[in-house]
N, C-alpha and C positions, 0 to 999 in steps of 0.2 A: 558849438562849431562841429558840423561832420567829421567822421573820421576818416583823413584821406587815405586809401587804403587801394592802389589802383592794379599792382601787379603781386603777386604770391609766388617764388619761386619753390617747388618740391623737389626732392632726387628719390623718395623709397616709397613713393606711390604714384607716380606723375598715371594720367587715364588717357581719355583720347581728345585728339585734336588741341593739345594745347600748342605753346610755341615750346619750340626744340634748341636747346644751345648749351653754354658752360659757363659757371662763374671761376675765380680764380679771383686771388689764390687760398681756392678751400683745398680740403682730402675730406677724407670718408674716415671713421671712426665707429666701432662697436658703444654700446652701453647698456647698462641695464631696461629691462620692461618689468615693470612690477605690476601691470594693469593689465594691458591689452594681450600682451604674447608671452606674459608670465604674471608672477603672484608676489608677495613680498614673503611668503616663505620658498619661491623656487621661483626668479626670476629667469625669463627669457633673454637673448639680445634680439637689439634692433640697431640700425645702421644711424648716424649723424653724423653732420657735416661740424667738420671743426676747422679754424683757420690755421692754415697751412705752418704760421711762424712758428704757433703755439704745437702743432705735428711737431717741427721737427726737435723740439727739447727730449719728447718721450721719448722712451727707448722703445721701441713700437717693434713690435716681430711682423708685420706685414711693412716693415721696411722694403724686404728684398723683392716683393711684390710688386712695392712700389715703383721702382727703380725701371723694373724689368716692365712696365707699364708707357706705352707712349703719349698716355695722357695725365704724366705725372704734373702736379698743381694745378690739376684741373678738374671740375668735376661736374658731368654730366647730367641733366635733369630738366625738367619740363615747368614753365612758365604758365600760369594764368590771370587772366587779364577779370579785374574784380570788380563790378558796377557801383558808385556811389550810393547808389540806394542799398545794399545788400552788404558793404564796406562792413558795417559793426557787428553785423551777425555773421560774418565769416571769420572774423578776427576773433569773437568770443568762443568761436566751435574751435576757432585753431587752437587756440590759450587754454583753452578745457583739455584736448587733447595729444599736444604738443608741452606744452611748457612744462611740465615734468619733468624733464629733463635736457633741456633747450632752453636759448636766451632769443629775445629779437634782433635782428640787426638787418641792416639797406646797405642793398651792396650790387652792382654792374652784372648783368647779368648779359651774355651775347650771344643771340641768338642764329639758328642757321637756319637758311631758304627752306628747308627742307630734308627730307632723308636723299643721300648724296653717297656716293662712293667715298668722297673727301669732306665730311663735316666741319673740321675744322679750319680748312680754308674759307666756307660759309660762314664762320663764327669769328672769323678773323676780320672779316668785311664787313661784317652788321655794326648798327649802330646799339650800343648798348641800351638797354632799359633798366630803370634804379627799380629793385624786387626786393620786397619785405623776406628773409630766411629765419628759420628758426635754426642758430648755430651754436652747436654742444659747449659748454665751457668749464673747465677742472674745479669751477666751486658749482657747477650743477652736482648734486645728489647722486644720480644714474652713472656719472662718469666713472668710467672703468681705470681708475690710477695704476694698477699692477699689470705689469707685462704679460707675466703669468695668466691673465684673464683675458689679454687679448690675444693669446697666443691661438692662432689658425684651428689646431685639433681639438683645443679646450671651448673653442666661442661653439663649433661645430656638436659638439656632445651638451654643449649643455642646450643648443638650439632643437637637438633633437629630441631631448625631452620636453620644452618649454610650454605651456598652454596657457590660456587669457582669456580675458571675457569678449576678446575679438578674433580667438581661434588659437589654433596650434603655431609653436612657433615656426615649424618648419612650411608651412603653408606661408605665413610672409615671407619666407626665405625663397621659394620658388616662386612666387606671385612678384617677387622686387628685380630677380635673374628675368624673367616675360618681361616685363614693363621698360626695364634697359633695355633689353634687346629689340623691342618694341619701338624704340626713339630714333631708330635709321643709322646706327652704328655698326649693326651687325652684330655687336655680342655684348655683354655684360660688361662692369668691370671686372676687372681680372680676377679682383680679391671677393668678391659676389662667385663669380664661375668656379674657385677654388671651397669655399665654403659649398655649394652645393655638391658638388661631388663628392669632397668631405660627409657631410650630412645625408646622403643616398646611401654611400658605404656602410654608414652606421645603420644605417635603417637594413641596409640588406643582412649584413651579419645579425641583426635584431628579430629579424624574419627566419632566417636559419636554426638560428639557436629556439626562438618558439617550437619551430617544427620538429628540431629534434626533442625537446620536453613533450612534445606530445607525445611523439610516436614509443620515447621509453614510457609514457603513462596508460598508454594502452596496452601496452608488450605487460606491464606488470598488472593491470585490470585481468587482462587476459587469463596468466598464469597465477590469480590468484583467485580464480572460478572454481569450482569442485569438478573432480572429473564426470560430473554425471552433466553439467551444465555443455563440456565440450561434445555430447555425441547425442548429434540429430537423427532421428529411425534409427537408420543400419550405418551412416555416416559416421565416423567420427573424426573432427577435427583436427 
């Protein structure tokens, strides 16, 4: 028997032209990458959807984020529609790639007309479509259990060092902020907009501090030349 496999819902890479809408009631959760955007000796994060009940047991530090969010239990992402013939082998590239740290589940997915000033009244009026997700669960592996790791400054520092064999982690960090913003909302989620700014910061101060290492390592090259090396002709240095 084929495998029926008709819609695939994403939130941390949706591309172009899919369908546009929100499931509910998921949120958005941090966890480990030990492959792709990190290592199993210095693991990156990456974003997953977890279900909302099971959010709110954690003591999660992107609570206040949350709150402060208008599209709190809801969570925005991009739909594609999977052809019967091509069903098994896109299931098996997802499971290869996903289930590391993700479980399966089918769940209403409601889509909107289109990018709108007001999306969500679009997604209020659509008829739902049932979309295969891959949704994080506390006996996944990856699952980040400590507050302390999903705390905003700490997910942010370790994203900026993070790398994998599908890149640096902060390159999905900025690649996932385009892609929301991308879907006719206008901006990111919030806790996505707060991590990059987060994560630019660090990279600027990272850039700062390079440049002052340099500039004492020439200052001390310099002044550790013989004085016959500082005076050109008649110049001297």
């Amino acid at each position: 028997m084929p495998l029926q496999l008709d819609w695939v819902v994403v939130y941390d890479s949706p591309a172009t032209k899919p369908h546009q809408g929100k499931c509910s009631p998921l949120t958005r959760n941090e966890c480990n990458s030990t492959d792709h955007r990190g290592t199993p000796e210095q693991p990156g994060r990456v974003v997953t959807v977890i279900e909302r009940e099971f959010w709110e047991t954690l003591d999660d530090p992107l609570a206040t984020l949350e709150s402060e969010s208008a599209s709190t239990g809801k969570v925005w992402g991009a739909a594609y529609h999977i052809p019967a013939s091509h069903a098994e082998e896109v299931h098996d590239y997802l499971d290869e790639r996903e289930i590391d740290g993700y479980s399966v589940h089918f769940t209403p997915f409601h889509p909107t007309s289109g990018p709108s000033k007001d999306p969500q009244e679009n997604a209020n009026h659509a008829t739902p479509i049932i979309c295969m997700v891959y949704i994080g669960r506390p006996t996944n592996p990856q699952f980040l259990r400590e507050p302390e790791q999903r705390a905003p400054q700490d997910v942010a520092q370790v994203i900026s060092a993070g790398h994998g064999q599908s890149g640096k982690n902060t390159e999905y960090l900025y690649l996932l902020e385009k892609a929301l913003e991308g879907l006719g909302l206008g901006t990111a989620d919030v806790h996505v907009t707060d991590l990059v700014k987060r994560v630019r910061a660090i990279e600027a101060a990272d850039l700062a501090d390079r440049e002052e290492r340099q500039a004492e390592q020439e200052v001390k090259e310099y002044l550790a030349r013989s004085p016959a090396e500082h005076v050109h002709g008649d110049k001297i240095e």
